[in-house]
C-alpha positions in Angstrom: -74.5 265.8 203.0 -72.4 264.5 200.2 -72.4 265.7 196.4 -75.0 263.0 195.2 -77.7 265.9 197.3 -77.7 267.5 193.8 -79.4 264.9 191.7 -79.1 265.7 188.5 -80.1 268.9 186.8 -80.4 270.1 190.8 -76.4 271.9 190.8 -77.4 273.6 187.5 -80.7 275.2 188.9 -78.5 276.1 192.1 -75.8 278.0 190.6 -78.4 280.0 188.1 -80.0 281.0 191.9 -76.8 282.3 193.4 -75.5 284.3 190.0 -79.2 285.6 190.1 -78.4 287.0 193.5 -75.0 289.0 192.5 -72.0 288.1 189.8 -69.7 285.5 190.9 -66.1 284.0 190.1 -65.7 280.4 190.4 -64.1 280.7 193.8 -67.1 282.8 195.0 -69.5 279.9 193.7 -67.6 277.2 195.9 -67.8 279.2 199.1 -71.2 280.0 199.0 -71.9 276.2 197.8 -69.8 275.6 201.2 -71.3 278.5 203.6 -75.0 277.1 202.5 -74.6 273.7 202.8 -73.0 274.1 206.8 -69.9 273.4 205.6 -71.0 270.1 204.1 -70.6 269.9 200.6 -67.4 271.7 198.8 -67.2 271.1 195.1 -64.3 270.8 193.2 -63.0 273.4 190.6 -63.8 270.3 188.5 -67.2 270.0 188.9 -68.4 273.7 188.6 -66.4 274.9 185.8 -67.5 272.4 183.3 -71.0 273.2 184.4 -70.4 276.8 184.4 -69.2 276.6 180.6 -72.2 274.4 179.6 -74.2 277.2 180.8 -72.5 280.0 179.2 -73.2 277.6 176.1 -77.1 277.7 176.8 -77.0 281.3 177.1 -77.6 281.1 180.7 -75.2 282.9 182.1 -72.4 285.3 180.6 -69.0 285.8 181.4 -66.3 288.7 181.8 -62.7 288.7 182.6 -61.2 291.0 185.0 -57.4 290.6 184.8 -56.7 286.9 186.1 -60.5 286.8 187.6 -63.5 285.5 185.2 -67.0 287.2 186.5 -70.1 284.8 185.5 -73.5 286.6 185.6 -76.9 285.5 185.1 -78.5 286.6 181.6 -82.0 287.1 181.1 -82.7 283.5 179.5 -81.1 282.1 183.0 -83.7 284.3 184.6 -86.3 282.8 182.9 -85.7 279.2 183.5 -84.9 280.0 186.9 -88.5 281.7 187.5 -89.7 278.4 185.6 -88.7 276.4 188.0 -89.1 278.3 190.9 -91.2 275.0 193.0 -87.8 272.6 191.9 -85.5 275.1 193.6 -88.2 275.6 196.6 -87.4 271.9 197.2 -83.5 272.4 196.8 -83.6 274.3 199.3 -85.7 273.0 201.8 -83.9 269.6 201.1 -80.8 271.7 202.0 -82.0 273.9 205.1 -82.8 269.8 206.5 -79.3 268.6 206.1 -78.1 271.9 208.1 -80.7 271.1 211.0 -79.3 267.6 211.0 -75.8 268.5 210.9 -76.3 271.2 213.9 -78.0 268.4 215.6 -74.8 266.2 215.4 -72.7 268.9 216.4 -74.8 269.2 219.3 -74.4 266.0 220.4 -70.6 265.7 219.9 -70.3 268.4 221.9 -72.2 266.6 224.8 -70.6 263.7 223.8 -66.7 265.9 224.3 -68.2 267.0 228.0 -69.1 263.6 229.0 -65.4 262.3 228.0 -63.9 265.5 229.6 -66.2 264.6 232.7 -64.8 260.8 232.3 -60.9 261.9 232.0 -61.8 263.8 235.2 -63.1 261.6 237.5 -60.3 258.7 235.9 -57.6 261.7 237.1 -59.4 262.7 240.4 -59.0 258.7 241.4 -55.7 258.0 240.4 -54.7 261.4 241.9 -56.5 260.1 245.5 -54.8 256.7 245.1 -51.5 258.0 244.8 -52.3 260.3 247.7 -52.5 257.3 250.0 -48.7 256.5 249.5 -47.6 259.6 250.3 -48.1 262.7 252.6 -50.4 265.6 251.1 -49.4 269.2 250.9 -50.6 272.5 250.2 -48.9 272.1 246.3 -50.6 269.1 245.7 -54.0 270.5 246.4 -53.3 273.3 244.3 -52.2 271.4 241.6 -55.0 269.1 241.7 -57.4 271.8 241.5 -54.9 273.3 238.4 -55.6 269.9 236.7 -59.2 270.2 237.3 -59.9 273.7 236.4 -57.7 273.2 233.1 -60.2 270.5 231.9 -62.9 272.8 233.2 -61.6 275.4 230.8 -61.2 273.2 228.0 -65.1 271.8 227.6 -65.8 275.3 228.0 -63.5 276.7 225.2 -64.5 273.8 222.8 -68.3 274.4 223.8 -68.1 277.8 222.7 -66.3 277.4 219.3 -68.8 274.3 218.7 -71.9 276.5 219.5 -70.9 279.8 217.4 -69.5 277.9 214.3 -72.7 275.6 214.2 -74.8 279.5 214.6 -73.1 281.2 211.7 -73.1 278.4 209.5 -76.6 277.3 210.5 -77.4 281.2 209.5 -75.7 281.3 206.2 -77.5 278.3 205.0 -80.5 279.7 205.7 -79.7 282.9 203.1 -78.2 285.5 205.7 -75.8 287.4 205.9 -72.4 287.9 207.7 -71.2 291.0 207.9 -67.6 292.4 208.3 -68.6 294.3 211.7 -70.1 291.3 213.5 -67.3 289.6 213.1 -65.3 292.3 214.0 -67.3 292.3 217.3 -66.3 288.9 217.5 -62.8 289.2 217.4 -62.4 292.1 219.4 -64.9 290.3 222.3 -62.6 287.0 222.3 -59.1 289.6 222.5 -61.2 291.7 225.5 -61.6 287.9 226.8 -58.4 286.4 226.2 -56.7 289.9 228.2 -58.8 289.5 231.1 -57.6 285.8 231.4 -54.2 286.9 230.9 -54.1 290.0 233.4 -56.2 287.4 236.0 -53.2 284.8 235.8 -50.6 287.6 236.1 -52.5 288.9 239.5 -53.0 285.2 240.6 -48.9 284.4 240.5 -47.6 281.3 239.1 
């Protein structure tokens, strides 16, 4: 999705939707832009701020300073034209929940398009691994190797399957308007260090 997904007048309504949700700084405004858009679309400081001003000058939305940090809320004449166009914003968003579907989509497919490769390399290695074979006499070491070779590429379509799958999950669940929460990612961390342990302590017991 590129910046021209906003046609015009389409930004303004947005940002009038998330202050409506909670105050925002600037910096707030371009992650959520980011986070609901999959990671698609990140505005520049440029192009918010100017619209941000132009709607403190409608009387849209208000502003406060906190230190070094400016707060822009929603006033109640930004309410109002935001429940007057309620059906333009209904098709924001729809337009938007799409271009997430189709972005997952392509994720999808690169990954199947990274294990097919990964498949590829493989067999390319297994070959050149049996030709060279012929020239020479086996040994236990190069069996083990071999299978080291194999089981690393194993691990690494596995790896990048997994980051592929849960990035596209929480973006794809932002977008849609929920939340993340501190804990769950909390839980995430701490199940990839229980994860990472166990692959540690099962090299250490299996020697070098």
């Amino acid at each position: 999705m590129s910046p021209a997904v906003f046609s015009h007048g389409d930004l303004r309504l947005y940002l009038l939707s998330l202050l409506a949700e909670a105050p925002q700084h600037g910096y707030g405004i371009i992650q959520s832009l980011t986070d609901r858009t999959g990671g698609t679309y990140t505005p520049s400081a440029g192009t918010i701020y100017p619209r941000l001003a132009k709607l403190e000058e409608e009387g849209l939305v208000s502003k406060t300073v906190d230190g070094r940090t400016t707060i822009y809320s929603i006033t109640e004449a930004g309410r109002a034209e935001l429940a007057s166009r309620e059906g333009d914003l209904a098709g924001i968003e729809a337009g938007l929940t799409d271009s997430v579907r189709l972005i997952a989509s392509e994720v999808r497919q690169s990954v199947k398009d990274a294990m097919k490769s990964l498949r590829a390399d493989l067999a390319a290695a297994e070959k050149d691994e049996r030709s060279a074979a012929k020239n020479r006499p086996r040994t236990a070491t190069d069996d083990s190797r071999l299978v080291s070779r194999e089981e690393m590429h194993r691990a690494d379509a596995v790896i990048n399957a997994f980051r592929a799958r849960v990035r596209t999950d929480l973006r794809t669940h932002i977008a849609k308007g929920g939340t993340l929460s501190p804990s769950i990612v909390t839980e995430l961390e701490e199940a990839l260090d229980t994860a990472a342990r166990g692959v540690t302590v099962a090299l250490s017991g299996s020697g070098s």
